[in-house]
TILO-588905 format. One record per residue (C-alpha): residue number from 1; residue in three letters; chain; x, y, z. Coordinates in pm, whole numbers, plus 50000, padded with zeros to 5 digits. Each point is the difference from the previous one (the first is absolute). Layout:
<atoms>
atom k NUM	r ALA	c A	x X	y Y	z Z $
...
</atoms>
This chain:
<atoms>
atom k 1	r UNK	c A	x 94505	y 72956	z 25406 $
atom k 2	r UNK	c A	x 49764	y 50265	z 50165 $
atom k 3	r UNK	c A	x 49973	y 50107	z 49622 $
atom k 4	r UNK	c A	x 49883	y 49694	z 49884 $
atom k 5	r UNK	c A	x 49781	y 49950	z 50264 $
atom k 6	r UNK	c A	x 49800	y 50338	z 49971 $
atom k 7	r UNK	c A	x 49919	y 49950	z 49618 $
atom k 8	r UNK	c A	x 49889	y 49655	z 50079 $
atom k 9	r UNK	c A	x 49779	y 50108	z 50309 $
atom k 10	r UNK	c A	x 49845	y 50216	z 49745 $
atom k 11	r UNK	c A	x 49928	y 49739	z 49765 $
atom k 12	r UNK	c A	x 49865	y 49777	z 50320 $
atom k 13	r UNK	c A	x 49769	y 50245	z 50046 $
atom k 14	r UNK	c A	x 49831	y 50068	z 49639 $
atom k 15	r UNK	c A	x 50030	y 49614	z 50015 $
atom k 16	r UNK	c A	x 49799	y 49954	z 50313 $
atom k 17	r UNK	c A	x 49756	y 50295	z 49876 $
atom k 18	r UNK	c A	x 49884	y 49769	z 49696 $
atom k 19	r UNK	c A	x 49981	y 49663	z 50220 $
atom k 20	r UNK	c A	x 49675	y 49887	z 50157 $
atom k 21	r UNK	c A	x 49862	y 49725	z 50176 $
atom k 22	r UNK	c A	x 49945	y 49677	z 49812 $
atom k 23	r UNK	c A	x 49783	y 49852	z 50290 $
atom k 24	r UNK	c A	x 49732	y 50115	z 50241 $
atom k 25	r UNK	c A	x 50213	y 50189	z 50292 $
atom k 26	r UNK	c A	x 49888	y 50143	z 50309 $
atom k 27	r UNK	c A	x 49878	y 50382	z 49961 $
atom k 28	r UNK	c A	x 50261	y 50247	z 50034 $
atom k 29	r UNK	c A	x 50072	y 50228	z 50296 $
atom k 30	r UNK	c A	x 49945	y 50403	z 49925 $
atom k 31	r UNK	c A	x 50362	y 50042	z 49985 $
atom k 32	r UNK	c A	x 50026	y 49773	z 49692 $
atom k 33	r UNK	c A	x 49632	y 50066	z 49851 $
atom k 34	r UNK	c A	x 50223	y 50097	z 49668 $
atom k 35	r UNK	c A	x 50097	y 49654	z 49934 $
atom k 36	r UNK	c A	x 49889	y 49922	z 49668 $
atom k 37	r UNK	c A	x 49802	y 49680	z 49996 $
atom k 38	r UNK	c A	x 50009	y 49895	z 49632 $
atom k 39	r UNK	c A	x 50213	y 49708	z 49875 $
atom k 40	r UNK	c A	x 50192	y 50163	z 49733 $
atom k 41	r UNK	c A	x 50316	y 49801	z 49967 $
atom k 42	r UNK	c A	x 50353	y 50179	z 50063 $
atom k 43	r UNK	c A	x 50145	y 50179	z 49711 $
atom k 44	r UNK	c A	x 50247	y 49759	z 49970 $
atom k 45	r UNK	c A	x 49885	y 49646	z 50128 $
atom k 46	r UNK	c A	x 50094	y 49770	z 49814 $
atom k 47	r UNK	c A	x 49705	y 49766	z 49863 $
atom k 48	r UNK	c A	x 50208	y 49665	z 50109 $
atom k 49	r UNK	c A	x 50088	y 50173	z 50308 $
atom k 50	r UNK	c A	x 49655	y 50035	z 50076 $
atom k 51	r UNK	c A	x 49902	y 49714	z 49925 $
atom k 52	r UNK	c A	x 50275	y 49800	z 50201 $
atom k 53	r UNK	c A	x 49853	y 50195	z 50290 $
atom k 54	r UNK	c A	x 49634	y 49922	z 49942 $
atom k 55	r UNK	c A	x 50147	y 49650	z 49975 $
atom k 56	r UNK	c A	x 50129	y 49990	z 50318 $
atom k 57	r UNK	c A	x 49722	y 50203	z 50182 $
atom k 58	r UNK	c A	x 49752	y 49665	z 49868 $
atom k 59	r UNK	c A	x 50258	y 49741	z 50136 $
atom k 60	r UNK	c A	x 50036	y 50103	z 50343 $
atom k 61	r UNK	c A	x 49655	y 50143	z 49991 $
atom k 62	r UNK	c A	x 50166	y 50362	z 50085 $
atom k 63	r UNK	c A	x 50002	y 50362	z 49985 $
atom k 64	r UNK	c A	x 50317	y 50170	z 49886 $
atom k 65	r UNK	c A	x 50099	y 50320	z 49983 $
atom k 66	r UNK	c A	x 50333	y 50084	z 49818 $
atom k 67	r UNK	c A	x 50212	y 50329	z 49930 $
atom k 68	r UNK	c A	x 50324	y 49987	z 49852 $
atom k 69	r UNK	c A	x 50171	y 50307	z 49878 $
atom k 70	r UNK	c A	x 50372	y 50039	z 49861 $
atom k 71	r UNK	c A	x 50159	y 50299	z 50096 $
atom k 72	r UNK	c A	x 50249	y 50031	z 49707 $
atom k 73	r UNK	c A	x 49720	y 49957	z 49703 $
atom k 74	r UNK	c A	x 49662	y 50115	z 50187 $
atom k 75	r UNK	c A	x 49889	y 49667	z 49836 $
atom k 76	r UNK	c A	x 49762	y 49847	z 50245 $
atom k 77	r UNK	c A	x 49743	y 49681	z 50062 $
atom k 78	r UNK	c A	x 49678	y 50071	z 50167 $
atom k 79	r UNK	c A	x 49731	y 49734	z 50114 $
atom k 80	r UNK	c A	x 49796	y 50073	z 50215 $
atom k 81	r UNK	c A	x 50127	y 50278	z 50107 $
atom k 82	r UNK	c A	x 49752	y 50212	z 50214 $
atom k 83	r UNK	c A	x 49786	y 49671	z 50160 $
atom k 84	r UNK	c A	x 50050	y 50023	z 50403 $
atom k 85	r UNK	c A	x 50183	y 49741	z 50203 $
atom k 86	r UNK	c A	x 50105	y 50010	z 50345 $
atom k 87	r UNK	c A	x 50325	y 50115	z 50043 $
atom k 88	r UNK	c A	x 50141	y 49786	z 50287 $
atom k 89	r UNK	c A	x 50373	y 50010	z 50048 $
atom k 90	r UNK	c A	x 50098	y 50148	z 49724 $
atom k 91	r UNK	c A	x 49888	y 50358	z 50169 $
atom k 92	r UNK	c A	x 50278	y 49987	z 50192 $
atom k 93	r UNK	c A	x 50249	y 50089	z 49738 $
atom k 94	r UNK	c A	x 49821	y 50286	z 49993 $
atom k 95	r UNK	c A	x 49977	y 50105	z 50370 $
atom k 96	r UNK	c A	x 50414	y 49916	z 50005 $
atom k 97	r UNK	c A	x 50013	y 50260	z 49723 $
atom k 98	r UNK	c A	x 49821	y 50300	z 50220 $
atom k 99	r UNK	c A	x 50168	y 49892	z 50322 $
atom k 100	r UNK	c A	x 50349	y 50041	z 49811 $
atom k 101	r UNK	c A	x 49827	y 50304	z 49829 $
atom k 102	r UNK	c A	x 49867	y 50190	z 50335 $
atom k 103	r UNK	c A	x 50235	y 49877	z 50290 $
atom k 104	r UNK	c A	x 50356	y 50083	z 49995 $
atom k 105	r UNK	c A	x 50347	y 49999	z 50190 $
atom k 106	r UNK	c A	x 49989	y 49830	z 50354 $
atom k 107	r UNK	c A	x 49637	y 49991	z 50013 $
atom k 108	r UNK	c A	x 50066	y 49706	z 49765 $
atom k 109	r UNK	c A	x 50182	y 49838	z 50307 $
atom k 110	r UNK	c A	x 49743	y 50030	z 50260 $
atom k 111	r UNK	c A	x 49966	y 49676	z 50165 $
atom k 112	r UNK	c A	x 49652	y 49840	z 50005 $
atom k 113	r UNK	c A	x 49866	y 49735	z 50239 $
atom k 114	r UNK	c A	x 49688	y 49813	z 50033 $
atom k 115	r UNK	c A	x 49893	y 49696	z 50146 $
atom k 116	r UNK	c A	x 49958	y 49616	z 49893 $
atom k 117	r UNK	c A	x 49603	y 50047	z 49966 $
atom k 118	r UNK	c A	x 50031	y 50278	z 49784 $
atom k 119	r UNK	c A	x 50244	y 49864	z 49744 $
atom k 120	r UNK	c A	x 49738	y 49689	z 50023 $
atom k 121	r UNK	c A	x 49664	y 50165	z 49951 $
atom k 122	r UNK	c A	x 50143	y 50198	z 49681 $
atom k 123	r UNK	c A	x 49999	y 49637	z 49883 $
atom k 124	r UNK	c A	x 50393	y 49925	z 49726 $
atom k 125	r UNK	c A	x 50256	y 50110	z 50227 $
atom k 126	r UNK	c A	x 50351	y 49784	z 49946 $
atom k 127	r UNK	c A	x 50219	y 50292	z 50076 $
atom k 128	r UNK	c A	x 49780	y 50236	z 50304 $
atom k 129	r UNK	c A	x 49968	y 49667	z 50161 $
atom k 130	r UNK	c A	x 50355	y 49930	z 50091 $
atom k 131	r UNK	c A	x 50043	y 50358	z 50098 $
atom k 132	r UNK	c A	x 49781	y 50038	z 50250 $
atom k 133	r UNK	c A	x 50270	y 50046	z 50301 $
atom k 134	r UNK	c A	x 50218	y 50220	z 49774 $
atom k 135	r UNK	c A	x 49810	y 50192	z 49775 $
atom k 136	r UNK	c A	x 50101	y 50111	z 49678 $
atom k 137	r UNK	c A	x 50055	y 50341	z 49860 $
atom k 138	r UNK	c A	x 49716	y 50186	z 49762 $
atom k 139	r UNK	c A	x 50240	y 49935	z 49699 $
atom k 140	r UNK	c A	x 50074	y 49634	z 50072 $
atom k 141	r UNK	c A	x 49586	y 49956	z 50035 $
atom k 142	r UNK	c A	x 49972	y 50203	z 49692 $
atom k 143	r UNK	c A	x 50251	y 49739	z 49802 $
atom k 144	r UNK	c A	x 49826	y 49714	z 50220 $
atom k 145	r UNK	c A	x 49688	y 50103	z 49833 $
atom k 146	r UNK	c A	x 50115	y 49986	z 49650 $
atom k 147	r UNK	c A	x 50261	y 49721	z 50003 $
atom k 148	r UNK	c A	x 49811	y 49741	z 50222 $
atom k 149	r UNK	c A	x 49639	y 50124	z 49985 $
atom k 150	r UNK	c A	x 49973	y 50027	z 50393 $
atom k 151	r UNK	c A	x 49661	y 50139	z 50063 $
atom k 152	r UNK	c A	x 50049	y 50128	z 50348 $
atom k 153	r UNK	c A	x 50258	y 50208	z 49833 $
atom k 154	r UNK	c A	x 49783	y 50149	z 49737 $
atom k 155	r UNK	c A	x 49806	y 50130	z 50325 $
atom k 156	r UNK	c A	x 50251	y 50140	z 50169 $
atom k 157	r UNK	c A	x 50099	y 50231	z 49698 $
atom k 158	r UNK	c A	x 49630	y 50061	z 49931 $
atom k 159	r UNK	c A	x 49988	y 50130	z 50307 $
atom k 160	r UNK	c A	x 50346	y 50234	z 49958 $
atom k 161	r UNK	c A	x 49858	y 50155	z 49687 $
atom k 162	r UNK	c A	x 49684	y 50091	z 50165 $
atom k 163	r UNK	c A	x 49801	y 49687	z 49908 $
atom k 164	r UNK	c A	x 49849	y 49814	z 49713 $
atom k 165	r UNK	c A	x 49766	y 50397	z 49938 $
atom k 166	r UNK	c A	x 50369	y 50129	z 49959 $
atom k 167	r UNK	c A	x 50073	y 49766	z 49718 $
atom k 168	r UNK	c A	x 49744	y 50021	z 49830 $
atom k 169	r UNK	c A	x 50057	y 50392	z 49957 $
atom k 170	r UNK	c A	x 50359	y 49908	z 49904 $
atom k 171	r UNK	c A	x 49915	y 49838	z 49719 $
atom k 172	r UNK	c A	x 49708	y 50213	z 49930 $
atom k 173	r UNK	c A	x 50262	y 50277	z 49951 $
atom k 174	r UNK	c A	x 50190	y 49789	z 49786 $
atom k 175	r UNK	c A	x 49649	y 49990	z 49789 $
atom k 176	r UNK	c A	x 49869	y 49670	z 50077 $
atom k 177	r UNK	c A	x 49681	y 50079	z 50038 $
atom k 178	r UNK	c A	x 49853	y 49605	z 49978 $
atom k 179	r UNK	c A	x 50190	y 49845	z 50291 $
atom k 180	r UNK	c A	x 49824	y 49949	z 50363 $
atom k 181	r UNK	c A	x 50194	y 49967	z 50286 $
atom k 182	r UNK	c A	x 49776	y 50035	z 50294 $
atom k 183	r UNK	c A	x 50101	y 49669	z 50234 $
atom k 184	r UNK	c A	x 50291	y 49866	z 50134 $
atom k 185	r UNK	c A	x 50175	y 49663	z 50058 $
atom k 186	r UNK	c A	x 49813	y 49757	z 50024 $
atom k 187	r UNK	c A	x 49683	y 50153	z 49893 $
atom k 188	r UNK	c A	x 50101	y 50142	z 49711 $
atom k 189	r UNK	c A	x 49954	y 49648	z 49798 $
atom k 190	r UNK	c A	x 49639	y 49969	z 50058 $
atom k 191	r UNK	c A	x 49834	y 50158	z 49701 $
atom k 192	r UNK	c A	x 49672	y 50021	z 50053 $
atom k 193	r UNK	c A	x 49760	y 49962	z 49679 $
atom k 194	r UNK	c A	x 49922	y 50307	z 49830 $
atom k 195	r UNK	c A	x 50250	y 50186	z 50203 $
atom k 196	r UNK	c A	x 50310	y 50220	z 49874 $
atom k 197	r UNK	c A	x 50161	y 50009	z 50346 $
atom k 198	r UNK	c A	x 50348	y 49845	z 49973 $
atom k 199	r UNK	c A	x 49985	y 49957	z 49622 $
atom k 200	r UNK	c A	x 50207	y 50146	z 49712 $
atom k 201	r UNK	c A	x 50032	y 49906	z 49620 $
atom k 202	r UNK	c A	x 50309	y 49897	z 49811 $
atom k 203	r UNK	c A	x 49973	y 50290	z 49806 $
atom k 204	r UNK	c A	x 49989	y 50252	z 50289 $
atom k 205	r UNK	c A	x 50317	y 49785	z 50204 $
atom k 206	r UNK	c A	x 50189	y 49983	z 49687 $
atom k 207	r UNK	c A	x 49968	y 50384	z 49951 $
atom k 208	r UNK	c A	x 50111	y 50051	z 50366 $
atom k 209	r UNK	c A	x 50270	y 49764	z 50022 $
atom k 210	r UNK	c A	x 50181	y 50179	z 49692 $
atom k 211	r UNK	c A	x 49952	y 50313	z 50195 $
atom k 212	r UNK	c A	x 50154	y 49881	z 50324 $
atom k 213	r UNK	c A	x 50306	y 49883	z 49791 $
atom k 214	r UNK	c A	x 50042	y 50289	z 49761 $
atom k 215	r UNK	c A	x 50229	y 50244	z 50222 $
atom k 216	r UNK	c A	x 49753	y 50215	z 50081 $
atom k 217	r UNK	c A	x 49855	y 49878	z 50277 $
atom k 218	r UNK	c A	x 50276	y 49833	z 50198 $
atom k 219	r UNK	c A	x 50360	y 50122	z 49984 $
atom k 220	r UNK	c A	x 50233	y 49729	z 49834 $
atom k 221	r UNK	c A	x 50126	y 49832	z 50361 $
atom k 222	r UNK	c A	x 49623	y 49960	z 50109 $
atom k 223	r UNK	c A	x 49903	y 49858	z 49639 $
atom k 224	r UNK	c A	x 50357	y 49807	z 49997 $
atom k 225	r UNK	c A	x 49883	y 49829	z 50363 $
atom k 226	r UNK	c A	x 49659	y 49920	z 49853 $
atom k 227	r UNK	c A	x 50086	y 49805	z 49726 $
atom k 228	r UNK	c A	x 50256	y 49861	z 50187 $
atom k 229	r UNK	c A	x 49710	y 49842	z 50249 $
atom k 230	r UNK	c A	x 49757	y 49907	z 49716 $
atom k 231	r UNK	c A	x 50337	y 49841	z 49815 $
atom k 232	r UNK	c A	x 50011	y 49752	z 50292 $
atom k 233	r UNK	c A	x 49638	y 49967	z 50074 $
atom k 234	r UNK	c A	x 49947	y 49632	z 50194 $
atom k 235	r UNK	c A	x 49696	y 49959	z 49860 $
atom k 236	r UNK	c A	x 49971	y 50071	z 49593 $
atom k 237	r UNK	c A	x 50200	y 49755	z 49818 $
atom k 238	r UNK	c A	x 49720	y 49770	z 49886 $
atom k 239	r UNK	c A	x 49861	y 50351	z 49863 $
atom k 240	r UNK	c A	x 50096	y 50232	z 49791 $
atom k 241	r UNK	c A	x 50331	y 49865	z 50050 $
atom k 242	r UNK	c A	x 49964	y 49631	z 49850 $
atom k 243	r UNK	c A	x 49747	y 50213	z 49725 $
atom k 244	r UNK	c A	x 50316	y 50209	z 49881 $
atom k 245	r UNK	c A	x 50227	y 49898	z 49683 $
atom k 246	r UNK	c A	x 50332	y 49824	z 50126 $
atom k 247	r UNK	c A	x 50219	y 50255	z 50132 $
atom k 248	r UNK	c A	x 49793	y 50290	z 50033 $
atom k 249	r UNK	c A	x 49993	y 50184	z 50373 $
atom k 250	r UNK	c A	x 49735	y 50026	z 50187 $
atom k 251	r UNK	c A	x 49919	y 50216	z 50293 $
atom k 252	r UNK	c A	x 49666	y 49937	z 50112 $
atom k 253	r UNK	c A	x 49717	y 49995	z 50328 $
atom k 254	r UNK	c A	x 49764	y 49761	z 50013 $
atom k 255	r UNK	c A	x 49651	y 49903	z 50166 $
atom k 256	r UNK	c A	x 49709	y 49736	z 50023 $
atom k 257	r UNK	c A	x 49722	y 49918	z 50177 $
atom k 258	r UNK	c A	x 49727	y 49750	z 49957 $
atom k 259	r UNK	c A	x 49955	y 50025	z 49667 $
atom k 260	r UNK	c A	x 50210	y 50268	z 49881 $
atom k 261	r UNK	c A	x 50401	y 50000	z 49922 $
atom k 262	r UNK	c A	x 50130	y 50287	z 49862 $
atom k 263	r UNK	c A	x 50333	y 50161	z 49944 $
atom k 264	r UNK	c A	x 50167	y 50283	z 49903 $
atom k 265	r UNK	c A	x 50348	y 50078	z 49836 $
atom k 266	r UNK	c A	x 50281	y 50197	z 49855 $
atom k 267	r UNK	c A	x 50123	y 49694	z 49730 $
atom k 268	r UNK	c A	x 50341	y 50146	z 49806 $
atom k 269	r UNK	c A	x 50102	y 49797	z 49714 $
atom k 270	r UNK	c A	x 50393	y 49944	z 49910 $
atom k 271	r UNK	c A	x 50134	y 50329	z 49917 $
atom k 272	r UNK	c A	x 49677	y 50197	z 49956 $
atom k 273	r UNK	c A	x 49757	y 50239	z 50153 $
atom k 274	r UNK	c A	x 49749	y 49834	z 50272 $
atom k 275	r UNK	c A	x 49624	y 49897	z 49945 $
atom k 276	r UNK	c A	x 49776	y 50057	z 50263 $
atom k 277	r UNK	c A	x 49698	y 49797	z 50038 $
atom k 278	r UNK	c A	x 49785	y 49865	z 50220 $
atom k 279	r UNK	c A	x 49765	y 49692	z 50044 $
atom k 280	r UNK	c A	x 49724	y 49924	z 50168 $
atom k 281	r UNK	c A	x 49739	y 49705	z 50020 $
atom k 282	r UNK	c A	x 49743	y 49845	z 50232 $
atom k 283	r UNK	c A	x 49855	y 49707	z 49910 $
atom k 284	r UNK	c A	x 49617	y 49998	z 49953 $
atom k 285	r UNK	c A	x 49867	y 49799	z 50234 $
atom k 286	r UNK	c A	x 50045	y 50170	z 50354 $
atom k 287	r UNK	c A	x 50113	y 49660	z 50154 $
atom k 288	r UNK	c A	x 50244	y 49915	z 49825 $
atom k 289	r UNK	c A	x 50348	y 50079	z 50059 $
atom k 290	r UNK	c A	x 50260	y 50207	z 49796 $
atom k 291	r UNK	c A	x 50229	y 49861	z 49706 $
atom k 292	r UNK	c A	x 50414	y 50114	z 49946 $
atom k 293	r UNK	c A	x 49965	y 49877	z 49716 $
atom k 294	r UNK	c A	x 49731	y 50176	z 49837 $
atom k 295	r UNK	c A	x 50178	y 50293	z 50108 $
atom k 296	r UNK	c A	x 50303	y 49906	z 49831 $
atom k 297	r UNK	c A	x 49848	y 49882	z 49668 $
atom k 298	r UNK	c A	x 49855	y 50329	z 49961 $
atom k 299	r UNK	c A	x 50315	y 50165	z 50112 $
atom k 300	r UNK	c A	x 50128	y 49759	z 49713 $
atom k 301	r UNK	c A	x 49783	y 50140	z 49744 $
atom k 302	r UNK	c A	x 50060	y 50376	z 50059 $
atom k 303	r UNK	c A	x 50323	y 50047	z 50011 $
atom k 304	r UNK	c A	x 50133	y 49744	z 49724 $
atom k 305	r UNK	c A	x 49746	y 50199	z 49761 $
atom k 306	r UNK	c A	x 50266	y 50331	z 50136 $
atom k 307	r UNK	c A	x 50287	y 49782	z 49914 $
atom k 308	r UNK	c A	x 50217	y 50206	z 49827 $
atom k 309	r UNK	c A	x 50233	y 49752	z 49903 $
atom k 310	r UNK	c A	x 49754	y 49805	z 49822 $
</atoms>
């Protein structure tokens, strides 16, 4: 796959180079000053693709953000692909990936405790809080993370990796230059207007989610585990999940707050090569709260115009 993968990173890439931002978005941090901000559509965005998205931006009076790229063809959909959202959860497929990437052996086992209040002031914690007499290891919070979306967890392996600075220079050197991560859990959802902190594009998460999963950043257990989390993940299947064509696979990581539901996903058809794409929305009026099913309409859209079998 790692084959398929690179050539269509590359194409991801001269894809996201041509994609700008169709809406006023807030001004962009030094590190991604390059971002081009001219609406020139994706090579190869479909006209009823785009407008099926437009369509749906108007009805639940939205932003979206979509990337979709298939690794076997390079062929790709791109809306919206370089406007900011918050990230939320769905950075913590991400921090999984360099914890599994930087910490090895029986480090991995170390046992980790912390108290009721903290599991409670990181604010989603289904799996931390019933541990707090036991602990768990760094590798169980690492799956908790990913599989359950446990925020205290998140924290915890934030803080293993050298904190949320530590991230952000992983994926730096995986060249995402666009994504923020500067706070942790709970903070990190509070995106404050005009700011980049704790933001990232579907263009720029798409591009780095190939690279975690290509082979050469994680060796084949490490990538085999993380699948294997986002496979079962507790929280995604009114996602990118009920989005996908009957009987496709999909590994994914999602996150939401307030207005904004996103998700992120490796989607493998029947018998072919994977797609990798990513979503992201926030409704536009700051009150209002975030829609599965927008995410899963566009999710809809993208990858049934990559159906190969069509």
């Amino acid at each position: 796959m790692r084959r398929f993968l690179t050539a269509a990173l590359c194409t991801l890439l001269a894809v996201a180079a041509l994609t700008g931002c169709a809406d006023a978005a807030p001004a962009p941090s030094a590190s991604a000053a390059a971002t081009p901000t001219v609406n020139v559509p994706a090579p190869n965005l479909d006209s009823v693709v785009e407008e099926g998205l437009i369509g749906l931006e108007q009805e639940y009076d939205a932003t979206i953000g979509v990337v979709a790229v298939d690794t076997a063809t390079g062929e790709s959909v791109s809306y919206g692909g370089d406007r900011r959202f918050g990230f939320a959860s769905t950075i913590k497929a991400f921090a999984a990936a360099e914890f599994l990437r930087s910490v090895h052996d029986s480090e991995r086992d170390e046992l980790v405790h912390w108290t009721a209040e903290e599991a409670d002031a990181a604010g989603y914690a289904p799996v931390t809080s019933q541990h707090v007499e036991d602990g768990l290891t760094y590798m169980q919070l690492a799956e908790a993370a990913v599989r359950f979306s446990d925020n205290a967890a998140l924290n915890f392996i934030l803080d293993r990796i050298g904190g949320p600075a530590a991230l952000d220079a992983a994926l730096t050197g995986l060249g995402d230059v666009t994504t923020e991560v500067v706070n942790d859990e709970p903070t990190l959802n509070v995106i404050e207007p005009d700011s980049t902190q704790d933001t990232t594009s579907a263009a720029a998460f798409t591009a780095s989610l190939a690279t975690i999963l290509d082979g050469s950043t994680l060796v084949a257990a490490d990538r085999a585990s993380l699948i294997d989390w986002m496979s079962d993940n507790r929280t995604g299947d009114a996602l990118i999940r009920a989005g996908a064509p009957e009987g496709w696979v999909v590994a994914d990581k999602s996150g939401g707050a307030g207005p904004i539901r996103n998700d992120i996903a490796l989607v493998t058809p029947p018998g072919e090569e994977p797609i990798v794409i990513t979503v992201m929305t926030s409704r536009n009026d700051p009150d209002a709260d975030f829609d599965d099913t927008l995410v899963a309409r566009t999710a809809s859209i993208a990858l049934n115009a990559l159906d190969r079998s069509t």
